[in-house]
N, C-alpha and C positions, 0 to 999 in steps of 0.2 A: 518677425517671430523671435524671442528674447529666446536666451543662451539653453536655458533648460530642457525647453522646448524640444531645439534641436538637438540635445541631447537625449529624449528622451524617443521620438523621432529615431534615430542615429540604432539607440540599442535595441528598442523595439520592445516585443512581448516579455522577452527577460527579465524586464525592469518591471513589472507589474504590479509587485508589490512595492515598491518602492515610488512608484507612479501614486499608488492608492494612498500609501502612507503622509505623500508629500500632500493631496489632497484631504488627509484628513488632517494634517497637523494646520494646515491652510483655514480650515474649515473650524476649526478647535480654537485658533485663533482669534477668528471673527467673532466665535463663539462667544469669548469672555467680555467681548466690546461689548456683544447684545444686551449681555447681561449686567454691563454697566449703564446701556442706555435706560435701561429700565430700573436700576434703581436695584437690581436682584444682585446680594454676594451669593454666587453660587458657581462653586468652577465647575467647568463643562463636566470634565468626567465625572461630577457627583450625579449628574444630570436620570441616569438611567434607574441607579438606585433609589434617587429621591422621588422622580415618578411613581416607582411600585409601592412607595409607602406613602405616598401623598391622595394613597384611593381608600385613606382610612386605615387597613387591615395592621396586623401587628404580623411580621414576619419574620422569621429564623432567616440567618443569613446564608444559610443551604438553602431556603427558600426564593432566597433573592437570586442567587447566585445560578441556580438552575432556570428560573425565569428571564434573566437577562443573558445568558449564555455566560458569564463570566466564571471566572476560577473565586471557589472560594477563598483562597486569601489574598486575592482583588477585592473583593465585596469586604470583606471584612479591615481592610485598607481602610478603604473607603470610608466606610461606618464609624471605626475608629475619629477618621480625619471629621467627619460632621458631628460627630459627639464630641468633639475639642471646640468645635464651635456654634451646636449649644442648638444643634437641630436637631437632632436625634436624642432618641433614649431606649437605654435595654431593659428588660423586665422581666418576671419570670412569667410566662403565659399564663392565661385563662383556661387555658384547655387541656396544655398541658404544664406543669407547674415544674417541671425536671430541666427546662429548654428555656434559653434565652430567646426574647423575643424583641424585635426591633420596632420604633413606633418614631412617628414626625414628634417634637415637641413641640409647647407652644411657639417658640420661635419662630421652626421650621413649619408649621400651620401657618405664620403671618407671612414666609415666604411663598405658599404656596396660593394663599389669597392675592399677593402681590403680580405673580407671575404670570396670570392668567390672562393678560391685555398680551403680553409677549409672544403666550401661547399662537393667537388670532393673530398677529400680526407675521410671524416668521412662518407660520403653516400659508398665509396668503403669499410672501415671499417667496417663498418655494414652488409654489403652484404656479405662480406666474413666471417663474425663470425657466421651470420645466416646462412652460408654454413656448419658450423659445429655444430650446434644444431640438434636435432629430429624434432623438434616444429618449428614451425615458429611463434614466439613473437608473429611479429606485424601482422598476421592474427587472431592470439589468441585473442589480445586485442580487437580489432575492430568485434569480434564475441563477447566479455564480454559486448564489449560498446552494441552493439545491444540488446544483451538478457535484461541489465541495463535497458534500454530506454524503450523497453515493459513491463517489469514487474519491479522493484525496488527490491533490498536485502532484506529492510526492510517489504515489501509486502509476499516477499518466504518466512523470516523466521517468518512472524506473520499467514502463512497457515501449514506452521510446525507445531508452537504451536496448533494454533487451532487442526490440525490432530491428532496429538499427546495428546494434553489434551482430546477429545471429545470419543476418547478408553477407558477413565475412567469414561465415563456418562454410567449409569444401568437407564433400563427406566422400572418401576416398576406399577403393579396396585395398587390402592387406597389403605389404610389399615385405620383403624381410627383412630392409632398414628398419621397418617399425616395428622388431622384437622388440626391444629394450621398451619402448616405449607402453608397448601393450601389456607387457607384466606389471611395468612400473606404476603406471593410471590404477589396474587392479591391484596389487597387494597395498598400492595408498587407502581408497576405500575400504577393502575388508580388513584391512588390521586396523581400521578407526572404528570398526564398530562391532568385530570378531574377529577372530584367527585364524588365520590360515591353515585350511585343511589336506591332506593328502591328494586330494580330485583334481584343488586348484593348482599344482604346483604340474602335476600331469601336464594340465591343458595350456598352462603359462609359460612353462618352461620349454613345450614340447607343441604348438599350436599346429604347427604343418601334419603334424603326425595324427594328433590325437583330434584336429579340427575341421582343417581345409582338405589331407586325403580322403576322410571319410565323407565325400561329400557338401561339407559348410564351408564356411565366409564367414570372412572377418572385416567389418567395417571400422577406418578409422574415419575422425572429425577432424580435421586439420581448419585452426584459428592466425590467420596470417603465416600459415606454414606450417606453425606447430603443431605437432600430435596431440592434443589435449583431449579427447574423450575416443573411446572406442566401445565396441560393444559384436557378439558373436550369435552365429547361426548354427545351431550345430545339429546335422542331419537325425532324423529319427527311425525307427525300424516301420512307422506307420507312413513314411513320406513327408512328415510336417515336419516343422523346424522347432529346437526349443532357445529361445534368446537370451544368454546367456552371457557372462565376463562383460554386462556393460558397466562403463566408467567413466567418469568427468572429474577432470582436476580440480579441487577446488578450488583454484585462483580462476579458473572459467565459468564459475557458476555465475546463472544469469544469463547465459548466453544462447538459451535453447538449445545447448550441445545435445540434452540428453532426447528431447521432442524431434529433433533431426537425422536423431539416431532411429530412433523409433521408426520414426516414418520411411525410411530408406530401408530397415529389416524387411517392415511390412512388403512393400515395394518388390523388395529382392524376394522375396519368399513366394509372391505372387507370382514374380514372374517365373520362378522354377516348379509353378504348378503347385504348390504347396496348398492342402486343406487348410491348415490351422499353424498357430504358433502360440508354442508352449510357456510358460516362465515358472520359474520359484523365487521366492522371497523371503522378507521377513517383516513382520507389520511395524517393526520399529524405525524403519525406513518411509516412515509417512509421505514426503516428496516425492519418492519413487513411484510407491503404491498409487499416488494422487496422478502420476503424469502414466502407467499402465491404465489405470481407469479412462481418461481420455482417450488417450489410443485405442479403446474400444476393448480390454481385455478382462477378463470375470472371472470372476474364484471359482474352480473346481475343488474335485477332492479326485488326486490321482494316486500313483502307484507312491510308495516310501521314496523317500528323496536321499540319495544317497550322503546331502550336505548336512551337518547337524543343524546349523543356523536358518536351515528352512523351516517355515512355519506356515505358509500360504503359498498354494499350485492356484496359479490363472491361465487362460486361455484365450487365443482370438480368433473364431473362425473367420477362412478366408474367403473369398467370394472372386471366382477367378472369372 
């Protein structure tokens, strides 16, 4: 097995684009020979642009460009580079006269007359190599382009991480070491996106008094130890809880701290019998509002909110 090989072997999935890349430059390659065997100057990467305009039509290079998946000023590269040498020509269109329009010249006509032995011979080529594969490539590709197009790499491996870092959140009850901590999470959030009100200084300053006597809990998130997200239960006169002072550091975003929080309130709410649990918000907290939606919670319209920055009362019956 030559050295690449086992290098590539060795890295694994990682390397996958770079697997793909080295196969196609491999391929790009051979490519230009073909095109020597046959007598056609045409370098590969003009290959995809010169097909859509070799079926006659006159095209806008937005048109090309959208057809071949390419950026347009790749296509327009391109274009360029075969109008230097006398294949191409622009024009103002037939149909619309405002818009440049791209057309084979006679040249690039003689090349497309030429090519066409090449055409039958590399399409037989192919069919019989992939007669001797397991796999069929170019089903494989066009199932990667699919999966691509619905979800992104970059999307899967940032659900990885999430999955993978949020195994390391411990979600912990209050202690009174973690004063400091559970004001600090919360006056980081509300002075980034409003000010700090009378209510909240009560309850942050004061949590035992104004939280935990009366009945609630206070959940911290601890991320390899550290306090980084918390969030509170605070008793109501109907028995339910309303979920209140939650918070995630922002250097822990990402890390399901606040969907963990969530789900341990719910949890803890159940289990003290609790109908429902209450919240207020603000819809300029879009993230927020997106991950209460999940957790199952729905806009009411309840009593005056004592916080000015509230704007939207939701709800989650419970189901004991």
């Amino acid at each position: 097995m030559s050295n690449f090989m086992d290098f590539y072997d060795e890295i694994g999935k990682m390397a996958l684009g770079s697997r793909l890349r080295r196969l196609s430059d491999l391929l790009t390659e051979e490519a230009a020979q073909i095109y020597a065997l046959y007598g056609v100057d045409l370098q590969p990467k003009w290959f995809p642009v010169f097909y859509v305009l070799s079926r006659g039509e006159e095209r806008t290079i937005t048109e090309i460009a959208q057809e071949i998946g390419h950026s347009h000023p790749s296509v327009s590269q391109i274009v360029r580079e075969m109008a230097r040498k006398g294949y191409v020509k622009e024009k103002k269109g037939k149909k619309d006269g405002r818009k440049n329009y791209v057309t084979l010249s006679p040249a690039g006509e003689a090349v497309r007359a030429r090519i066409q032995d090449q055409y039958t011979d590399v399409g037989a080529a192919v069919d019989n190599a992939m007669k001797s594969t397991q796999y069929d490539l170019w089903k494989a590709l066009a199932e990667w382009e699919f999966l691509l197009e619905q979800k992104s790499l970059l999307r899967r491996v940032q659900e990885e991480k999430k999955e993978r870092e949020s195994k390391g959140v411990q979600i912990v009850d209050y202690a009174p070491k973690h004063a400091a901590a559970f004001k600090q999470l919360n006056e980081t959030w509300i002075s980034t996106y409003f000010k700090m009100e009378p209510e909240d200084l009560k309850a942050l300053d004061h949590p035992r008094e104004y939280i935990l006597k009366k009945g609630g809990h206070i959940l911290m998130a601890l991320y390899e130890g550290r306090p980084l997200g918390t969030c509170a239960l605070i008793k109501m006169a109907d028995g339910g809880f309303e979920l209140a002072k939650m918070a995630v550091a922002p250097e822990a975003q990402g890390k399901s701290i606040g969907w963990l929080l969530g789900l341990a309130a719910i949890e803890r709410a159940r289990a003290c019998g609790a109908g429902r649990l209450y919240l207020e918000s603000n819809t300029i907290l879009k993230p927020a509002i997106n991950l209460y939606h999940k957790l199952g919670f729905r806009k009411i319209t309840g009593p005056p909110s004592p916080y000015d920055r509230c704007n939207i009362q939701m709800e989650l019956q419970i189901s004991t």
